[in-house]
DSSP file (Angstrom, degrees, kcal/mol; ACC not computed):
  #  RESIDUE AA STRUCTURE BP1 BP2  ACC     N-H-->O    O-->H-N    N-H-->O    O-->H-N    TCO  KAPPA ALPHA  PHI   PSI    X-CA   Y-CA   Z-CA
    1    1 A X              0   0    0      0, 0.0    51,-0.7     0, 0.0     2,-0.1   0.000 360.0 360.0 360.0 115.5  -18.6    7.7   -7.8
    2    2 A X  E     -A   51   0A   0     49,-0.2    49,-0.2    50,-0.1     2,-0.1  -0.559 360.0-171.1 -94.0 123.3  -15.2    5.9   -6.8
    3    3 A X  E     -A   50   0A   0     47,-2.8    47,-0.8    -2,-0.1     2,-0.3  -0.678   3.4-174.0-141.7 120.3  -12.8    6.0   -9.2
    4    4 A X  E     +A   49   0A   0     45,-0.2     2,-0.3    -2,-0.1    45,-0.2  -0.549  22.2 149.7-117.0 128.3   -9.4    3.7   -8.5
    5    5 A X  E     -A   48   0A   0     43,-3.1    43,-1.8    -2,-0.3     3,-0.1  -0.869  51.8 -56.3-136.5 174.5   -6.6    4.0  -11.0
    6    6 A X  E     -A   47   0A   0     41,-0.3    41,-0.2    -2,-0.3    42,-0.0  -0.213  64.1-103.9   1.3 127.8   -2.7    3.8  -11.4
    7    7 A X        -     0   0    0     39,-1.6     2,-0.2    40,-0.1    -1,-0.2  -0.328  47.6-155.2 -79.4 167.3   -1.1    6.2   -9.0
    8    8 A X    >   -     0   0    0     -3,-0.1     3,-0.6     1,-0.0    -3,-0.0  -0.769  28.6-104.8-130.3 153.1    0.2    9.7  -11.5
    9    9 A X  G >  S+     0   0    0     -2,-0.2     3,-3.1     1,-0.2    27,-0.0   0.885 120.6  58.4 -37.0 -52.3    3.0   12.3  -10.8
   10   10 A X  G 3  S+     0   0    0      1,-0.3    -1,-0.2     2,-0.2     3,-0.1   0.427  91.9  68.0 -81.7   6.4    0.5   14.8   -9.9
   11   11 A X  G X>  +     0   0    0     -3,-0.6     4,-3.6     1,-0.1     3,-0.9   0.381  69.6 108.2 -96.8  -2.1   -1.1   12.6   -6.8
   12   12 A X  H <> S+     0   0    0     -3,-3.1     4,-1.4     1,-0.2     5,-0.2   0.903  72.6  43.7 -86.6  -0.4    2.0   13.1   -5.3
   13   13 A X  H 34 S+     0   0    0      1,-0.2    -1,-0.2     2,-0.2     4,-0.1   0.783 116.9  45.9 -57.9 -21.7    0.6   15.7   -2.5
   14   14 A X  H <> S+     0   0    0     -3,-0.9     4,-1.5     2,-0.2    -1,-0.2   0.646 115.3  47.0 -94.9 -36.0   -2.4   13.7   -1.8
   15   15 A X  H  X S+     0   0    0     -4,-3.6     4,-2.1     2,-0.2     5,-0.2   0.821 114.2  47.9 -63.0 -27.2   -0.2   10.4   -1.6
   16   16 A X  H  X S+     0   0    0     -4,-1.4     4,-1.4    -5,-0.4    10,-0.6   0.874 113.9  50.0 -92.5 -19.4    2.4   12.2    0.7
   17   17 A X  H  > S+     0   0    0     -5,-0.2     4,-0.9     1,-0.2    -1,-0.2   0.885 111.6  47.3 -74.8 -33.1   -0.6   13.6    2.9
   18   18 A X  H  X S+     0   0    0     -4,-1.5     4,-1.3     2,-0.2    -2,-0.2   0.705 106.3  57.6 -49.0 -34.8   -1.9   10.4    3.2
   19   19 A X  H  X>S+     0   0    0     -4,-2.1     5,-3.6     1,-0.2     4,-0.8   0.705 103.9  54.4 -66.4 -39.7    1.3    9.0    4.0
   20   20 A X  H ><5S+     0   0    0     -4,-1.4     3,-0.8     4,-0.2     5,-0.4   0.966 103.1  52.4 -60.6 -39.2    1.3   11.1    6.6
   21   21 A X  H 3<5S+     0   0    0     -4,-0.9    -2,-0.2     1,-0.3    -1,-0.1   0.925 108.6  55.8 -45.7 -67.5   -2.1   10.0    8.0
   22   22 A X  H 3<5S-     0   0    0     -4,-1.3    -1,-0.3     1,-0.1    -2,-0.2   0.527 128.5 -98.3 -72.9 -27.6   -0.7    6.6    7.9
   23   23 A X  T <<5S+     0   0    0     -4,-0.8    -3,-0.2    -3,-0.8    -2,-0.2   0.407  98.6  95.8 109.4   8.4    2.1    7.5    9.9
   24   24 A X      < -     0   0    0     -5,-3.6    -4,-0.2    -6,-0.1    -3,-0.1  -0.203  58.1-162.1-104.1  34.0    4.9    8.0    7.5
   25   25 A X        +     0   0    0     -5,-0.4     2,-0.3    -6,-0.3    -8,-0.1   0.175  18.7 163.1 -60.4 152.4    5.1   11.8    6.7
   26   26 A X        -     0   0    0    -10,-0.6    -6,-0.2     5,-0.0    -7,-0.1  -0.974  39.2-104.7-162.4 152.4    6.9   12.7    3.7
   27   27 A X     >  -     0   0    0     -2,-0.3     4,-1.6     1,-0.1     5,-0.1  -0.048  31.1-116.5 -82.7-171.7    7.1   15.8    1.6
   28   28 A X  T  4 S+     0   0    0      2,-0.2    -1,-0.1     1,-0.1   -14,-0.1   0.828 117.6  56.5 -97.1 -11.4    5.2   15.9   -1.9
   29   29 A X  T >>>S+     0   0    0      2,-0.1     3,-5.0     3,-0.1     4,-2.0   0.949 106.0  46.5 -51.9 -75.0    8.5   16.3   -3.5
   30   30 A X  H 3>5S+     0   0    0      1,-0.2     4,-2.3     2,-0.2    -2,-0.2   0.905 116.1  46.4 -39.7 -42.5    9.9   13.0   -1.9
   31   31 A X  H 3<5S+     0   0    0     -4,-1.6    -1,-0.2     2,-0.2    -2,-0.1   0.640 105.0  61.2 -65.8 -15.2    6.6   11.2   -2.9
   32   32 A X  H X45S+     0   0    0     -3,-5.0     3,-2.0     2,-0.2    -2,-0.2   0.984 110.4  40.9 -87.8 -72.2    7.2   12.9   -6.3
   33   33 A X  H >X5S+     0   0    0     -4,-2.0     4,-1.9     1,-0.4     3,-0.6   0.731 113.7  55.7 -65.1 -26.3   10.7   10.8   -6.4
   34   34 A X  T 3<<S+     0   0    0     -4,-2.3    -1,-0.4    -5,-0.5    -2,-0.2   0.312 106.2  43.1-115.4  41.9    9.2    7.8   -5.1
   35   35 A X  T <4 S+     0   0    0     -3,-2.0    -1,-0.3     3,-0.1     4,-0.3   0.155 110.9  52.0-126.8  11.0    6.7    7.2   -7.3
   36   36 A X  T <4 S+     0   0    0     -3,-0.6    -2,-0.2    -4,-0.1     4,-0.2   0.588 114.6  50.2 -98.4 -54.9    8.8    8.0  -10.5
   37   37 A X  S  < S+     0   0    0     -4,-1.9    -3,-0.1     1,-0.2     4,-0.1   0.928 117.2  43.3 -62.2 -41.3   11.5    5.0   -8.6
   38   38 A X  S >  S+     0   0    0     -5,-0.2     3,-2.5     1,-0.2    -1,-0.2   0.991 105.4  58.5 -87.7 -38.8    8.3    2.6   -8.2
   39   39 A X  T 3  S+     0   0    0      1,-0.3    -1,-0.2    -4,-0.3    -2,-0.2   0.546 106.5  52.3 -64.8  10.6    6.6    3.2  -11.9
   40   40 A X  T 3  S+     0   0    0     -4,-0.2    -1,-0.3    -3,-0.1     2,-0.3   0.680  88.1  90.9-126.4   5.6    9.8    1.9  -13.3
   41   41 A X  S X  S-     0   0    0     -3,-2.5     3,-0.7    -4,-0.1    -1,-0.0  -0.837  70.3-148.6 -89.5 110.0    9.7   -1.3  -11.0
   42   42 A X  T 3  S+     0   0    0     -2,-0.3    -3,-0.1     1,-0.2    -4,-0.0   0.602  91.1  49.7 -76.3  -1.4    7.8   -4.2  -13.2
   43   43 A X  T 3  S+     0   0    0     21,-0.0    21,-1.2    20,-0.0     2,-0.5  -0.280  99.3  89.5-126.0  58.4    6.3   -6.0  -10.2
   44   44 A X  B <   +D   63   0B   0     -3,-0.7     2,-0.3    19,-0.2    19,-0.3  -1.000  43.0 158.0-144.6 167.4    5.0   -3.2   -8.8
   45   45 A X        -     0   0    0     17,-2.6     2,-0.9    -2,-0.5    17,-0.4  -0.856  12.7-166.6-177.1 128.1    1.8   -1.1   -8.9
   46   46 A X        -     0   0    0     -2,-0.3   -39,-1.6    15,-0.2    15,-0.3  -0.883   9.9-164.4-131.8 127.7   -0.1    1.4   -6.7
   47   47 A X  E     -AB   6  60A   0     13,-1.2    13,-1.1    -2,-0.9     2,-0.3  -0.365   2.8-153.2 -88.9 177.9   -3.4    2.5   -7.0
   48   48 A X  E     -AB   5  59A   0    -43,-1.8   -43,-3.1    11,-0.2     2,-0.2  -0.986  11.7-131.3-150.9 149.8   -5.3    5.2   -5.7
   49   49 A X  E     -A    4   0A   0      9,-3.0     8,-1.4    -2,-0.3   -45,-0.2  -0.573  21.6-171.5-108.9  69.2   -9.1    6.2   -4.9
   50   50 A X  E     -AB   3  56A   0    -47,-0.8   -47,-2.8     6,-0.3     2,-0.3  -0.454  11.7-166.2 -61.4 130.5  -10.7    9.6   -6.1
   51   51 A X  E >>  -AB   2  55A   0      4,-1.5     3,-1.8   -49,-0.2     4,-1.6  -0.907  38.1-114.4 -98.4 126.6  -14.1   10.9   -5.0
   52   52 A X  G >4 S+     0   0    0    -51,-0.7     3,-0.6    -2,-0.3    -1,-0.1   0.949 111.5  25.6 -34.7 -59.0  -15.1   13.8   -7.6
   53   53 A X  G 34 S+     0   0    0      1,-0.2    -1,-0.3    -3,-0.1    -3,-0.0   0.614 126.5  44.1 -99.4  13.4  -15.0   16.6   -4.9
   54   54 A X  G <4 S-     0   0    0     -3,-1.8    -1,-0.2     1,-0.1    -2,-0.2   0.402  92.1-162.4-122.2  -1.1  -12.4   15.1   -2.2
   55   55 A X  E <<  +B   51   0A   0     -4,-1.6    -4,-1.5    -3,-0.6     2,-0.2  -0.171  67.5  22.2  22.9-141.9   -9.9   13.9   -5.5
   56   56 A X  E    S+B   50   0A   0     -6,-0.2    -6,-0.3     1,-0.1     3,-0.1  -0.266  70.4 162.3 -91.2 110.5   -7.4   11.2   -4.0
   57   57 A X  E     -     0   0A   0     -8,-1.4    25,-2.5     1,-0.2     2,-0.3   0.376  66.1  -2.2 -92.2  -4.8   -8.8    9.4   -0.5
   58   58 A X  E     - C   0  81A   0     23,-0.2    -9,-3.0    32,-0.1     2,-0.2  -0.988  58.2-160.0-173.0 164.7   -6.9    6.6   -0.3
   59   59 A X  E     -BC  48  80A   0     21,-0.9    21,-1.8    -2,-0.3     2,-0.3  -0.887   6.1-158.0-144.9-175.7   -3.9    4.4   -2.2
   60   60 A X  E     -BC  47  79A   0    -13,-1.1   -13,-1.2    -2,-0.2     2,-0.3  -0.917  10.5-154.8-158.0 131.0   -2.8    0.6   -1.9
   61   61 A X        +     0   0    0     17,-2.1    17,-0.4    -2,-0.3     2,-0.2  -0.837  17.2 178.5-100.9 154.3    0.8   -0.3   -3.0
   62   62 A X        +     0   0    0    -17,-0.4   -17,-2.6    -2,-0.3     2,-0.3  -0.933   8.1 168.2-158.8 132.2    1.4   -3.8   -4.0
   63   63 A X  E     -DE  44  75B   0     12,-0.6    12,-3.6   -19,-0.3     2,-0.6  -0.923  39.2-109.1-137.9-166.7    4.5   -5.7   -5.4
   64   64 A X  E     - E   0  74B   0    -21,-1.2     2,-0.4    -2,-0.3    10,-0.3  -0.942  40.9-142.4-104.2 130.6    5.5   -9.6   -6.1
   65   65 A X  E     - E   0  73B   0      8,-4.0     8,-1.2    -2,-0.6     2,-0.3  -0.949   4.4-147.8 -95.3 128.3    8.2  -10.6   -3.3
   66   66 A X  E     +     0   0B   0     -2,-0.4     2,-0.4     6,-0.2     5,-0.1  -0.721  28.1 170.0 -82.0 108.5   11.2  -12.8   -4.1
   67   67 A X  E >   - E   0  70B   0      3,-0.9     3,-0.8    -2,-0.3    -2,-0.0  -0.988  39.6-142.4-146.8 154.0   12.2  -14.9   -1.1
   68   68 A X  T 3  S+     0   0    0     -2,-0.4     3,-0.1     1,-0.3    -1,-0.1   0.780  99.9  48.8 -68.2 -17.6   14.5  -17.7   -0.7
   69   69 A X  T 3  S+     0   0    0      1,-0.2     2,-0.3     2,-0.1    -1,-0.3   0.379 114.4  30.0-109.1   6.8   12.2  -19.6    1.8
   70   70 A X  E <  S-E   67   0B   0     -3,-0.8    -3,-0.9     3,-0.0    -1,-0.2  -0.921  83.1 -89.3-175.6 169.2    9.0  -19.4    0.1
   71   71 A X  E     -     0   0B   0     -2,-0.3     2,-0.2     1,-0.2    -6,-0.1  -0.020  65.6 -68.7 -61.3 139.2    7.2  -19.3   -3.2
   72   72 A X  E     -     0   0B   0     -8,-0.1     2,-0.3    -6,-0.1    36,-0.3  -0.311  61.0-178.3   0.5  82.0    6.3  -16.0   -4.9
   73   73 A X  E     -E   65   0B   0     -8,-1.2    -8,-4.0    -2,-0.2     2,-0.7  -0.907  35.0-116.4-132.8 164.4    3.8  -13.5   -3.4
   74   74 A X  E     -Ef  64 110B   0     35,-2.9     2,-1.0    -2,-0.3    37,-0.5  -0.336  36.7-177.4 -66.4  88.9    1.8  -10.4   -3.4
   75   75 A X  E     -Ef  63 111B   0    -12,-3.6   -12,-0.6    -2,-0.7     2,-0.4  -0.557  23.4-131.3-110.4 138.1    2.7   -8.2   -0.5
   76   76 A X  E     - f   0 112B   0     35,-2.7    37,-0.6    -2,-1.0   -14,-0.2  -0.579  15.3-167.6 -77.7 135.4    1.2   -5.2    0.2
   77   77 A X        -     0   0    0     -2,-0.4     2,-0.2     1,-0.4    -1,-0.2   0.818  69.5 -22.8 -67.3 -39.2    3.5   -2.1    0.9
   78   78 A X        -     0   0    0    -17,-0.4   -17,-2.1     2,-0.0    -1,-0.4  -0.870  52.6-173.9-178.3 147.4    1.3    0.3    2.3
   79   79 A X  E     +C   60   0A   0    -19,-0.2     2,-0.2    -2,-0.2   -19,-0.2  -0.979  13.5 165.5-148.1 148.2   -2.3    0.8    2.2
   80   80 A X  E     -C   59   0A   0    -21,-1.8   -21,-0.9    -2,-0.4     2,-0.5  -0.832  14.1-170.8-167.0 112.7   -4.0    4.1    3.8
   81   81 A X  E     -C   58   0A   0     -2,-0.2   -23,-0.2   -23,-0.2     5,-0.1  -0.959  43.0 -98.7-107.6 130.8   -7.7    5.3    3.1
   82   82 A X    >   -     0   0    0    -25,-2.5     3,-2.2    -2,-0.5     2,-1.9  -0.184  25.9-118.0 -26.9 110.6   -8.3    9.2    4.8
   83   83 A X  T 3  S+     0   0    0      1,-0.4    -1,-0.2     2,-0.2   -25,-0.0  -0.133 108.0  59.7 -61.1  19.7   -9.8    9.2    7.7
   84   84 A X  T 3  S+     0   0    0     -2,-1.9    -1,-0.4   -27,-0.1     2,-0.1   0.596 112.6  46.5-114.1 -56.4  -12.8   11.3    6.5
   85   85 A X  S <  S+     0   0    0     -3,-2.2     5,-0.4   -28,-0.1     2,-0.3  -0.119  80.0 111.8-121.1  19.8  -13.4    8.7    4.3
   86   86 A X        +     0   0    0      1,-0.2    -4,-0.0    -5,-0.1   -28,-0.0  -0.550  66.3  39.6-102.6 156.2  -13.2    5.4    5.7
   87   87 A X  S    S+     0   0    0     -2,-0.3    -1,-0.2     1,-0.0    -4,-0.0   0.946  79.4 108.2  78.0  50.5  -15.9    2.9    6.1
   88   88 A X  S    S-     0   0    0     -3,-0.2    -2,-0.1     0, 0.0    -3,-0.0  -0.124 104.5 -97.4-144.0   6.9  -17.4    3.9    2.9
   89   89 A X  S  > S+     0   0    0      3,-0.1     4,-0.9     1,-0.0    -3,-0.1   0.674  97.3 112.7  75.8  -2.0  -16.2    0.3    1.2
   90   90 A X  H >> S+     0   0    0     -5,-0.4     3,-1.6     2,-0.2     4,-1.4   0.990  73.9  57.8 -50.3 -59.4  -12.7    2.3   -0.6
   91   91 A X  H 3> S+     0   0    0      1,-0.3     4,-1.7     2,-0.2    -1,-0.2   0.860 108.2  46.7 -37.0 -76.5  -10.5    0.3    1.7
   92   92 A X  H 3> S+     0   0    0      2,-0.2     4,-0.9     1,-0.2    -1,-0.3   0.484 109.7  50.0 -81.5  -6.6  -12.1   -2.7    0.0
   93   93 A X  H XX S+     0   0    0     -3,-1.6     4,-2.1    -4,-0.9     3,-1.8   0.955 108.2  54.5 -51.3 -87.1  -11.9   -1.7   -3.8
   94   94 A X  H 3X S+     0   0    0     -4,-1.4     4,-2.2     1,-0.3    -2,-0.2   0.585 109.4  44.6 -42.7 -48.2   -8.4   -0.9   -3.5
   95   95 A X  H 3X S+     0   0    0     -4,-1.7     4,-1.2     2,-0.2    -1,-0.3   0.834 116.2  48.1 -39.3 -58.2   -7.6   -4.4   -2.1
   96   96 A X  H <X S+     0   0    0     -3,-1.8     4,-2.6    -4,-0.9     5,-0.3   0.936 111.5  56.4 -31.3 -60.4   -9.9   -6.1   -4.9
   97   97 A X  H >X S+     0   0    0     -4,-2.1     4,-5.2     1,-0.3     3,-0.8   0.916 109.2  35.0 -44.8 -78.6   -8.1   -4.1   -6.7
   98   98 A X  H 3X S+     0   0    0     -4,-2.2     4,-1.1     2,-0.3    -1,-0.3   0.641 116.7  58.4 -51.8 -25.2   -4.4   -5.2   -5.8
   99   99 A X  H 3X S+     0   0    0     -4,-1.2     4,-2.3     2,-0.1    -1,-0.2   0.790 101.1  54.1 -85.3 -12.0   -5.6   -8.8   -5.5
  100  100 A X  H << S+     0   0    0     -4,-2.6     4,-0.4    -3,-0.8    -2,-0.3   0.815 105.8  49.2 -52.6 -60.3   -6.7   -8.6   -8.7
  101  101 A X  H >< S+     0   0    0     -4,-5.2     3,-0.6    -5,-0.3    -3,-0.2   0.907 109.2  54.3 -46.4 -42.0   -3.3   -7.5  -10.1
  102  102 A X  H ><>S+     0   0    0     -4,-1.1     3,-4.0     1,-0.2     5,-0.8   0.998 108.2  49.2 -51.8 -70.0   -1.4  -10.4   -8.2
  103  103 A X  G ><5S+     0   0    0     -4,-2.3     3,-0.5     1,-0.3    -1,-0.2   0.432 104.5  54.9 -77.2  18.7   -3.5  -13.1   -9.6
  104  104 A X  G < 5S+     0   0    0     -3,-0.6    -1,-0.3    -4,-0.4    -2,-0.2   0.499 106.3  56.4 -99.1   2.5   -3.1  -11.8  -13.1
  105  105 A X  G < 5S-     0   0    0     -3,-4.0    -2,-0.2     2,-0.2    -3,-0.1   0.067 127.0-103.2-100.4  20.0    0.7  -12.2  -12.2
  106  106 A X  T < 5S+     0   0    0     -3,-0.5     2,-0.4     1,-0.2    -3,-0.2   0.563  74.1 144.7  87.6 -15.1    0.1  -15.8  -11.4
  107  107 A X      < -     0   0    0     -5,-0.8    -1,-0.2     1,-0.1    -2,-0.2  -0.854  29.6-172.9-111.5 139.4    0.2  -15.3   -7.3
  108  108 A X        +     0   0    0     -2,-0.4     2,-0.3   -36,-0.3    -1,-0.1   0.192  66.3  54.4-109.6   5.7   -1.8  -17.2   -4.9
  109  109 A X        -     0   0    0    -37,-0.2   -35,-2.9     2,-0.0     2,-0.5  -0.988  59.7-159.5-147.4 144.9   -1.2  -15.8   -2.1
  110  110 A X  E     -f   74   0B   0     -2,-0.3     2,-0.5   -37,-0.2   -35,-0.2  -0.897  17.8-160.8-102.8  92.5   -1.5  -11.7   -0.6
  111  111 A X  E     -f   75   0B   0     -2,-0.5   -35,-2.7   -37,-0.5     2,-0.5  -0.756   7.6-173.7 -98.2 144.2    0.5  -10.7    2.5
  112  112 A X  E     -f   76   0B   0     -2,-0.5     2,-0.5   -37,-0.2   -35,-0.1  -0.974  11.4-152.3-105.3  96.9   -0.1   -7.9    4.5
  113  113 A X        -     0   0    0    -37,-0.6     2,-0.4    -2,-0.5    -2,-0.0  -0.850  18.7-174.4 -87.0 120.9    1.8   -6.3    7.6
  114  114 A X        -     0   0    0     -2,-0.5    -2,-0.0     7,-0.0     5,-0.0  -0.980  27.9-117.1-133.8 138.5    0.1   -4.4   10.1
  115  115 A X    >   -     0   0    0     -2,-0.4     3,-2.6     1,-0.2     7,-0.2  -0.062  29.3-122.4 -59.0 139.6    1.1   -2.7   12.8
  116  116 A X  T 3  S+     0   0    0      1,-0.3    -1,-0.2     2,-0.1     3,-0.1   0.330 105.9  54.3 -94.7  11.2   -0.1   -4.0   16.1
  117  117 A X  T 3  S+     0   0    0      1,-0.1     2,-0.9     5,-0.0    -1,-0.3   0.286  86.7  87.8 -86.1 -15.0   -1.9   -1.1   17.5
  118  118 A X    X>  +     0   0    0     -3,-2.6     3,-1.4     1,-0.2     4,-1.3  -0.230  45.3 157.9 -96.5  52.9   -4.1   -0.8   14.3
  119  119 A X  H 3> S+     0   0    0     -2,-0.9     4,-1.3     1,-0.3    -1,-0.2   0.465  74.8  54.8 -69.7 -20.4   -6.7   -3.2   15.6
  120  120 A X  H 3> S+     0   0    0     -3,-0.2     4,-3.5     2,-0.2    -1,-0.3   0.866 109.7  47.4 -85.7 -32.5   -9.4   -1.6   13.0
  121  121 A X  H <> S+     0   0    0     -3,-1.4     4,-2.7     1,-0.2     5,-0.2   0.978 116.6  53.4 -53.6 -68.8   -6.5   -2.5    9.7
  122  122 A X  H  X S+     0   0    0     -4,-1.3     4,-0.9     2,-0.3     3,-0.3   0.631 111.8  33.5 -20.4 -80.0   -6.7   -5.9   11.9
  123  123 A X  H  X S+     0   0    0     -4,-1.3     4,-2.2     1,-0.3    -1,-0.3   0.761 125.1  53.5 -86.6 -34.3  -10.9   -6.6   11.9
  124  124 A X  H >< S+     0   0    0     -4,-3.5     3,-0.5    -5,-0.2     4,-0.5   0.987 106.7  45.0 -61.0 -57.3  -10.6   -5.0    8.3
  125  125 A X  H ><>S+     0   0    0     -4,-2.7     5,-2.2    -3,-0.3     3,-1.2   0.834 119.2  47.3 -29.6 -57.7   -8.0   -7.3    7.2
  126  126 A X  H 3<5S+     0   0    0     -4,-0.9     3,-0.4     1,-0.4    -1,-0.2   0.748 103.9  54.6 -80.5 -29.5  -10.0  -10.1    8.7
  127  127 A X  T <<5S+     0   0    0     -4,-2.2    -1,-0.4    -3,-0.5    -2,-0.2   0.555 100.0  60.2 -31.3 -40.5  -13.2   -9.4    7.5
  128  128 A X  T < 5S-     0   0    0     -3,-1.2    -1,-0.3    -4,-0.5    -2,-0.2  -0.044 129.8 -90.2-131.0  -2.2  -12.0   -9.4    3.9
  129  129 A X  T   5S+     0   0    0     -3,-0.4     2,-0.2     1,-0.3    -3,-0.2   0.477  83.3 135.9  78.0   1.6  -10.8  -13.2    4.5
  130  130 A X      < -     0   0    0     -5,-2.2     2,-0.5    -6,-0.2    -1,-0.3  -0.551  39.2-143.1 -71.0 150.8   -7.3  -12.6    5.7
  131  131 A X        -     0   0    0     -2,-0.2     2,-0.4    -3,-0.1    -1,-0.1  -0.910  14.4-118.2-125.4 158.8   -5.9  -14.2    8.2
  132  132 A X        +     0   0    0     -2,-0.5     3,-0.1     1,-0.2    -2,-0.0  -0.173  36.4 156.7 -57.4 108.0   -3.4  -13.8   11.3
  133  133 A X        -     0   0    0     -2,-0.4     2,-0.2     1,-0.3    -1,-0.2   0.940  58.5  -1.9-110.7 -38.4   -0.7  -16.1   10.8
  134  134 A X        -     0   0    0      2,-0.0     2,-0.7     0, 0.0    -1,-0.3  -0.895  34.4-139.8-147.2-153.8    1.9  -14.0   13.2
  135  135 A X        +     0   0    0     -2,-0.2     2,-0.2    -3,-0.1    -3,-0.0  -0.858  29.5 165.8-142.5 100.2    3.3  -11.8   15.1
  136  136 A X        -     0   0    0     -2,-0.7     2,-0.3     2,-0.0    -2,-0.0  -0.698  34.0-120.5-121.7 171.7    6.7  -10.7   14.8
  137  137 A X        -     0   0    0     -2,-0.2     2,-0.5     2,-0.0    -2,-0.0  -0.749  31.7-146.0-101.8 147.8    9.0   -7.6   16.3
  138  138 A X        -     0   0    0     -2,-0.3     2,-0.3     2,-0.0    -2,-0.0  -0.972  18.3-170.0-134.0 130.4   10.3   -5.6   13.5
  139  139 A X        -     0   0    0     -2,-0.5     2,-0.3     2,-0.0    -2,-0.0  -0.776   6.0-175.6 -97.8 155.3   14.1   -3.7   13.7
  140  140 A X        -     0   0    0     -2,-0.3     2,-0.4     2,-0.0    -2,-0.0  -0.956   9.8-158.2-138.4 162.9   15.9   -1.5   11.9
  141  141 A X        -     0   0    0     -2,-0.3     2,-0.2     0, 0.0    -2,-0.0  -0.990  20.5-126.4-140.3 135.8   19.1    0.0   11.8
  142  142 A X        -     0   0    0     -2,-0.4     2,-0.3     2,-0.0    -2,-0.0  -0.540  35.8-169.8 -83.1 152.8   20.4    3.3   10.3
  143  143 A X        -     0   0    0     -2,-0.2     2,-0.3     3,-0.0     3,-0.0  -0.721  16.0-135.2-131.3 159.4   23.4    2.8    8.0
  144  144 A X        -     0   0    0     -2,-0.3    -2,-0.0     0, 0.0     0, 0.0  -0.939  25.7-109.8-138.4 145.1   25.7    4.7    6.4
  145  145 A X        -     0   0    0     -2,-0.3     2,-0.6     1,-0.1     0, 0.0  -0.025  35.9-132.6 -77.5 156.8   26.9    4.5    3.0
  146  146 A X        -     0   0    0     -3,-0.0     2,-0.2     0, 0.0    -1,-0.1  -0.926  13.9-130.7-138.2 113.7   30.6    3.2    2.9
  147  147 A X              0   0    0     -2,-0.6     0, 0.0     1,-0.2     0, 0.0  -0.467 360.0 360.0 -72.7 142.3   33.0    5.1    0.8
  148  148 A X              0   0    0     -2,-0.2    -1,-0.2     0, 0.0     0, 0.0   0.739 360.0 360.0-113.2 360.0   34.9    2.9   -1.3
């Protein structure tokens, strides 16, 4: 029995393990703080998927993104089900799930970034009715905070 809720304070060890899975490791403190920073954010919302005896297997972040060069949409932040536990149909609750929130906020469209090695995210994605619209290089740069 699958049961997908509102992410909690107390999921964050199982979010921050997941996170790891996903490629992101983070401690369950830090996950503690950034899931107190997003539940205070109104266009945002992350769910999670508990199985009775495995508790939290998978989560989906979702918020509305503001951009100057196109209309309103849903983009997903990060999405990770446990790798014990995929291909069991979670992955596709959670999604329901987060497209379901968007279009009660009014948005018609869901984007999704995946990484371009994750060729199963890919056939999942596509499956599910998304589609490939491109292919971009993504940078970053470390910063430091500028005293004034």
């Amino acid at each position: 029995m699958l049961l997908v809720r509102e992410i909690a304070m107390d999921d964050a060890e199982a979010v921050a393990r997941l996170s790891g899975e996903l490629g992101y490791p983070a401690s369950a403190e830090e996950m503690a703080s950034r899931i107190r920073a997003r539940q205070a954010l109104p266009d945002h919302v992350t769910y999670v998927a508990c199985l009775p005896a495995d508790g939290v297997v998978g989560w989906i972040d979702v918020h509305i993104a503001h951009h100057l060069q196109a209309l309103p949409r849903a983009e997903i932040g990060g999405f990770v089900v446990a790798s014990g536990a995929r291909s069991l149909g979670i992955g596709r609750q959670l999604l329901a799930c987060a497209e379901q929130w968007a279009a009660a906020r009014g948005m018609r469209q869901v984007l999704v970034r995946s990484q371009i090695a994750r060729e199963r995210a890919h056939q999942f994605y596509l499956r599910e009715g998304y589609q490939r619209t491109k292919t971009s290089a993504v940078f970053t740069k470390e910063i430091t905070r500028q005293r004034e």
